[in-house]
N, C-alpha and C positions, 0 to 999 in steps of 0.2 A: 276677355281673353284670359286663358287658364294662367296663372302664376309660374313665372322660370325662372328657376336659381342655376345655378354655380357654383361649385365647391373646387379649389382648386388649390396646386401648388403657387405660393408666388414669389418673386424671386427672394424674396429673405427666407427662403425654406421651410416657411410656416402657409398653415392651410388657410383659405380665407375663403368666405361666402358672398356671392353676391346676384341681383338681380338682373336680370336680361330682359330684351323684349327677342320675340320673335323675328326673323328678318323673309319676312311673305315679301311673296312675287305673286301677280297674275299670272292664271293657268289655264288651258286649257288642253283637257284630256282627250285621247284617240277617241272614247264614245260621246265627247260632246261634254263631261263633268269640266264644270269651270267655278273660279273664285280667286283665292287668294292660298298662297300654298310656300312652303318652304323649302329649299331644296331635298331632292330623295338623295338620304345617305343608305351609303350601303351597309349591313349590319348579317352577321355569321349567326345569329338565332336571334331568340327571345324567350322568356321564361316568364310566368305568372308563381307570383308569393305571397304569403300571406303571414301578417306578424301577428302575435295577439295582443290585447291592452297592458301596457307596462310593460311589454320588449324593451331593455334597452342591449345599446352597443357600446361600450366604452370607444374611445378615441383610436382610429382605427386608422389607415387610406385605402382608397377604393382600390380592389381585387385588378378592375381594368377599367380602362375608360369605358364609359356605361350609361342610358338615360335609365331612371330608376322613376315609373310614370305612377303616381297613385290614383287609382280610383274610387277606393271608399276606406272608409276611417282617415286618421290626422298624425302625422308625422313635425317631430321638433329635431330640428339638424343644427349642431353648434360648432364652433370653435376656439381652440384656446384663449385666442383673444375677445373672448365675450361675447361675441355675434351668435346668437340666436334667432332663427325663423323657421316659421311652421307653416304647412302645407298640406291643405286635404285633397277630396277628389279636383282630379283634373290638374295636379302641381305635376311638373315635368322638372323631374332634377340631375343635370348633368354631372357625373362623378368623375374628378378629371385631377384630385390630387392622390398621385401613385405614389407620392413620397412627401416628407415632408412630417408635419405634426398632425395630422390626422384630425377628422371630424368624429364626435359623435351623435349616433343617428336613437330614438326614442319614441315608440308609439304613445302618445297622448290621449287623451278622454277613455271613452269606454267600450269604443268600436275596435273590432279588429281593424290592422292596415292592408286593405288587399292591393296589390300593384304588381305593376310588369316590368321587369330588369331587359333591358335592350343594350346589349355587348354592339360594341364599335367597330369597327375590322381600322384596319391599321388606314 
């Protein structure tokens, strides 16, 4: 299963990271597709990006609530408090602290980071 963070306010006002699982349900689709699935959120677009090696961002909060999905090269996300973790293809990372002390985000190795930002609707 792909790797899922969290980045978030918490309530002492400072940002923290942490890891999730998935929460799948059994599904079965109108044309018969079935498995294991997670609920359909609804979301106002999506955008494909692309960092190059050595991007960094200083300590920032995320623009809007947002999943930020990598699919190739390796991405390192920190917080003031130390917490650092890194995620390449297939990390699904939800951006959920809008305030707060902010994360910073940092393309690693030698790949560019290409990934899809997926904005939340309210």
């Amino acid at each position: 299963m792909p790797s899922f963070l969290r980045v978030y306010t918490g309530d002492d006002g400072q940002s923290h990271i942490e890891e999730l699982d998935f929460e799948m349900q059994p599904f079965v689709d109108t044309e018969g597709a079935h498995g294991m699935s997670t609920e359909v959120i609804n979301t106002p677009g999506i955008s494909f990006r692309e960092y190059q090696p050595g991007y960094f961002l200083d300590y920032h909060t995320a623009p809007r609530r947002q999943y930020s999905i990598t699919l190739a090269g390796e991405i390192e996300i920190g917080t003031p408090d130390g917490t650092v973790k890194h995620g390449g293809p297939g990390t699904v990372l939800l951006a959920e602290d809008l305030t707060g002390s902010g994360h910073f985000t940092r393309v690693v190795g030698d790949q560019p980071r290409f990934f899809i930002i997926v904005p939340l609707g309210d």
